[in-house]
N, C-alpha and C positions, 0 to 999 in steps of 0.2 A: 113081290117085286114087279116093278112095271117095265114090261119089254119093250115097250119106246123109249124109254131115258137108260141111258149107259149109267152102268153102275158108276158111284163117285169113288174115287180114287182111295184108298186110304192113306192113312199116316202112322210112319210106324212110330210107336213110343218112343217119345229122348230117353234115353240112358243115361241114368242120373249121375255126375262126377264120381268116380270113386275116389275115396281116400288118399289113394296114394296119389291121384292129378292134383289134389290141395298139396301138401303134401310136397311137391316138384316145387311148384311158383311160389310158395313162404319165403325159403331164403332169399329170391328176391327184392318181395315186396319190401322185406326190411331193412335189405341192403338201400332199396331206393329210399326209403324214408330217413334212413340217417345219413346218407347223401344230401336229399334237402335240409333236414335240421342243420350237416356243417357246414352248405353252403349261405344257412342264412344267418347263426352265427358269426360268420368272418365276412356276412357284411355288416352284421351291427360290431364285430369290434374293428373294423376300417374305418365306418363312420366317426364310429366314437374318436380313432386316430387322429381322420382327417381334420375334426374338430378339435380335437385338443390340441395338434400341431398349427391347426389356423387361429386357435385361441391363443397362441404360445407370441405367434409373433404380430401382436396387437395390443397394443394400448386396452386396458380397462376405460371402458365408459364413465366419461365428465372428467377423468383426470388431468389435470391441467399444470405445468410446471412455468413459474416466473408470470404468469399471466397465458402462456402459451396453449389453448388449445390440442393437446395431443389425444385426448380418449378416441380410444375409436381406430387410431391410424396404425398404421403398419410401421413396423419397427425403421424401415427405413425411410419414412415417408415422416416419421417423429426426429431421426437423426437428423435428415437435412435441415430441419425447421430450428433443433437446437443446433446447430454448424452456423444456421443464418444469426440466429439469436448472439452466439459470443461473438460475431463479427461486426454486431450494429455498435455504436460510439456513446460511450459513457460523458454525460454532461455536466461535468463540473463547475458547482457556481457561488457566484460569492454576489450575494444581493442580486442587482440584476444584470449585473457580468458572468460572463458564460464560456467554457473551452470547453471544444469537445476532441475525447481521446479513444480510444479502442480499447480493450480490455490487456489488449497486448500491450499495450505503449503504457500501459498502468501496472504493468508484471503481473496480470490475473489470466488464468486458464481457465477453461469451462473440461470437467472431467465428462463428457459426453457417455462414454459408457456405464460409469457409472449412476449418470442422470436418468438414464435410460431403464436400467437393472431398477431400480427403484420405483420408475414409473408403471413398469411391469407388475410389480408384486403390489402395486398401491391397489387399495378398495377402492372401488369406483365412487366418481365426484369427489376425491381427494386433489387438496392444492397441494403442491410441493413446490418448492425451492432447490433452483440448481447446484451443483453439485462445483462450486467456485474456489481453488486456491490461490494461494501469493506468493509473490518473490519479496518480499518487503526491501531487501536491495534493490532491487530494480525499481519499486515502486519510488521508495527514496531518491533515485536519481532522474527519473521523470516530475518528480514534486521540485525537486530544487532545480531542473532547467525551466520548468513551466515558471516558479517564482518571479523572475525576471518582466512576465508579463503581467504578474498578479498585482506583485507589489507594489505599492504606490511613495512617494519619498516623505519623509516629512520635513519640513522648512522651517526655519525658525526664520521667527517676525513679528509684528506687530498688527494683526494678532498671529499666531501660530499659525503651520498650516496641519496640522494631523497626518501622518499616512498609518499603511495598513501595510500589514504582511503576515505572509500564510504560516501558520505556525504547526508546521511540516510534523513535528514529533506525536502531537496531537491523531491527527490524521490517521496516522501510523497505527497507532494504538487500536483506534480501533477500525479501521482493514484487519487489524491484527486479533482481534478480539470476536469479529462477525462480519468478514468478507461478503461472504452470503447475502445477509440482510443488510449490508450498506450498501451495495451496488446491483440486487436485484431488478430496480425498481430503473434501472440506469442513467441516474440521480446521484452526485457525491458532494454532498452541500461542506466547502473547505471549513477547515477552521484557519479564522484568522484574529489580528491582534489588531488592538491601536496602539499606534507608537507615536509615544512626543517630542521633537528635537531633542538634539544633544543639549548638551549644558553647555554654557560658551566656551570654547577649547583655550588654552594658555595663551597667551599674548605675547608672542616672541617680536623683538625688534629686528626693522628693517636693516638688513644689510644690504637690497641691490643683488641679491642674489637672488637665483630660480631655478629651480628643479621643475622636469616634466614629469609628469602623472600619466599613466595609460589605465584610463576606468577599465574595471574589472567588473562581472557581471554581479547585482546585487548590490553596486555601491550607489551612494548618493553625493549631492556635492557637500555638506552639510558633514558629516564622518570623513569625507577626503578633508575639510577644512581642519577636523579636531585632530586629527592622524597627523597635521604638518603643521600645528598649533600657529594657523594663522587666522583670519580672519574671512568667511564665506564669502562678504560682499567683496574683499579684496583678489578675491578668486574668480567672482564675475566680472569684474571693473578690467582685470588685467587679461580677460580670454574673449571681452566682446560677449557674453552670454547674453543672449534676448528672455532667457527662460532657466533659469537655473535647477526646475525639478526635468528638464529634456537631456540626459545624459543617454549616453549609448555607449556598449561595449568596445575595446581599442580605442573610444575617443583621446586623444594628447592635450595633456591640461598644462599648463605655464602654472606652476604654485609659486608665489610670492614668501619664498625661503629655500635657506639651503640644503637641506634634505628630510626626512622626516625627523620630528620631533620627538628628542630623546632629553627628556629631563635632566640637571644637574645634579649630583650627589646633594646639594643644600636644598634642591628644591624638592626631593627626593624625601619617604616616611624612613622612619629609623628603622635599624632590620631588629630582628626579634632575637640575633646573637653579632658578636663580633668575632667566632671560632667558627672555618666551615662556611659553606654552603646554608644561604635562607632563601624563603621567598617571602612577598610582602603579596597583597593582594587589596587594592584601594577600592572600595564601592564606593566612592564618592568621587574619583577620580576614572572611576572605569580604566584601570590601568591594573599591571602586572609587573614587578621590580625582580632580579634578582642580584644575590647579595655573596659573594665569594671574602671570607673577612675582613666582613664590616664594609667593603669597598661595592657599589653598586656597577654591574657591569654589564647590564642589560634589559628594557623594559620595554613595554608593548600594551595597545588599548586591547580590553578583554571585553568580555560581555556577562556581569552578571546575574544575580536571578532577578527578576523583576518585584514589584513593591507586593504581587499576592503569594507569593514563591521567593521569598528570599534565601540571598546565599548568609550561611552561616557566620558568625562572628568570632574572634578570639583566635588562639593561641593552639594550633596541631601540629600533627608530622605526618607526612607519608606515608602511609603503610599498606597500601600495595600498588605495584603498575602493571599494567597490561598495555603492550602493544595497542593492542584493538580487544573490543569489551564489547558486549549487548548491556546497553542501559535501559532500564525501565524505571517505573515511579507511578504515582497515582493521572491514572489518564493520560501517560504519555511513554512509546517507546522508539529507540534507535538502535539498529541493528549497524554492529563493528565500527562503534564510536575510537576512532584513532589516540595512539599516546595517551590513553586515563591513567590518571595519577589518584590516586581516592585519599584523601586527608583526613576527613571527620564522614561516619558511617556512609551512605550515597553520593556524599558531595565529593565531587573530582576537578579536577583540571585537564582538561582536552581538550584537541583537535574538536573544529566543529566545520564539515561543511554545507551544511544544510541552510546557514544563512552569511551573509557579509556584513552586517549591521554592528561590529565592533568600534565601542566607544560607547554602544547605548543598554541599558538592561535589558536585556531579549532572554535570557535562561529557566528553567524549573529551579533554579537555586545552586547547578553548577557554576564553573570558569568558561567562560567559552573562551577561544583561541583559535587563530587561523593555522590550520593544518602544519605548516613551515615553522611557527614560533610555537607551536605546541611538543615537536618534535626537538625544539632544541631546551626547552624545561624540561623536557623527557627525559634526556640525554646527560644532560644540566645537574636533574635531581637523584635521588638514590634513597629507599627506603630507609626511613629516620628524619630526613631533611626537614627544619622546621616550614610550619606556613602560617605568617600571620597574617588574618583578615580581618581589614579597619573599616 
């Protein structure tokens, strides 16, 4: 030992952990440990929540309904956009004449929720088609007040003049058949007809007498002439007319006779009995007779079926009436057709208001008749009652 240097200090030995100080701290080490394992469980199953509830209300990716872009968007952020969508105006056109109406004014609804529900569960870059129903009532009385501006007259002349008008039952059919995909595109291309003047109406002699007329919506001058069996031009001669297809609704017409024209029994078809109640039914006269024995004692212009659709020929009877009826046929329907009378299998006699063009063939092969003298055949008639149609 050198007694200049102070001894170095020592160190006394560690005492190595006994058993039992391990031993102490275990239970908690592993209480800590399954502490962090649940706290990191319950954030991967929050994530996983928070995503499934943010996936819940979003659009699938590319999914597109009507042409609309929704993938991607938040459910309510897709609702406003289909809200916008049934509010924009459906274009209805006949060549290059054009109205436009709202889905509302056309009795169609957009089911938003359940456009929505579907766009949800759709595979991404799925098209869909919105989710559209109908009132066909409603739409039926929007088609027949729009007519009025559709329709065009037809004139007889030298040469003819043609008109056109919407042939509403059509139409019907099918809104009624695929709403959906006839107005998704917001495009409703009408259906329409050509129609050719009347045939020249009776020839009644002048007495100096005049009834006024108040046009009704859908008529023309040309059926007001056949309806008062006088002559068109003497209709214009005697009202100053510059223009005989410019009629307007409440217009007062001066007709040159004394009230509408009602055939004479001699001028009149034979009835089909002289016991009882008949009706007669002229396609070539466009007219309606009824016959209380043998004695005619009431008639009226009707509108048969036209030359591709004719009304039926020969000798029936009545056998069933209905108030009001839903008619259907190939390509064409009407919902609560008034007074239907049915005489031979589909073909009926009713009420028609969907158009005014009585005197002329306009039908699928029924009677047509204006609502008022459809209801008094109705009334008139009685299951059995013969019908013959010449």
């Amino acid at each position: 030992m050198n007694p200049h240097h102070p001894a170095a200090p020592t160190r006394a030995p560690r005492r190595p952990r006994s058993t039992t100080d391990r031993r102490r701290w275990l239970p908690w080490l592993v209480l800590g440990g399954i502490a962090v394992c649940a706290a990191a469980v319950a954030l991967f199953i929050a994530a996983i929540v928070i995503i499934g509830l943010t996936s819940e209300r979003r659009i699938p990716t590319g999914v597109t309904v009507a042409g609309l872009a929704l993938g991607g968007q938040s459910l309510e952020s897709a609702r406003d956009q289909l809200t916008a969508f049934a509010a924009r105006p459906v274009r209805l056109v006949d060549g290059d004449r054009a109205w436009n109406l709202s889905l509302a004014d056309l009795g169609v609804s957009l089911d938003v929720d359940s456009t929505l529900a579907a766009s949800q569960k759709a595979a991404p870059r799925t098209q869909l088609q919105p989710r559209l129903t109908v009132d066909l009532s409603r739409t039926q009385e929007t088609l027949v007040s729009l007519s009025a501006q559709v329709n065009t007259p037809a004139v007889p002349g030298a040469p003819p003049q043609l008109g056109r008008a919407m042939e509403i039952p059509v139409t019907l059919d099918r809104l009624r058949v695929d709403v959906t995909g006839e107005l998704a595109d917001g495009l409703l291309e009408l259906d329409m007809i050509v129609v050719e003047p009347p045939e020249s109406a009776p020839s009644n002699s002048s007495t100096g007498q005049t009834t006024t007329h108040r046009v009704e919506a859908g008529q023309e001058l040309a059926l007001i002439a056949r309806q008062y069996g006088v002559d068109m031009q003497d209709i214009v001669t005697l009202n100053n007319l510059t223009n005989p297809d410019l009629l307007y609704v409440g217009q007062e017409l001066i007709i040159p006779a004394a009230g509408v024209y009602t055939p004479t029994q001699a001028e009149a078809p034979a009835p089909p009995t002289n016991n009882g109640r008949a009706i007669v039914v002229s396609v070539a006269e466009q007219r309606i007779y009824a016959y209380e024995n043998g004695q005619l004692v009431r008639s009226h212009l009707v509108s048969t079926g036209r030359p591709e659709t004719p009304t039926v020929l020969g000798d029936y009877k009545v056998y069933v009436k209905y108030v009001a009826d839903d008619m259907s046929g190939p390509g064409y329907f009407l919902p609560q057709v008034p007074y239907t009378m049915y005489f031979y299998s589909g073909y009926a006699i009713h009420g028609t208001y969907w158009h005014n063009s009585f005197g002329r063939r306009m039908s699928h092969g029924c009677v047509n008749l204006p609502t008022a003298e459809a209801k008094w055949f109705f009334d008139f008639a009685s299951v059995g009652t013969p019908v013959r149609v010449i």
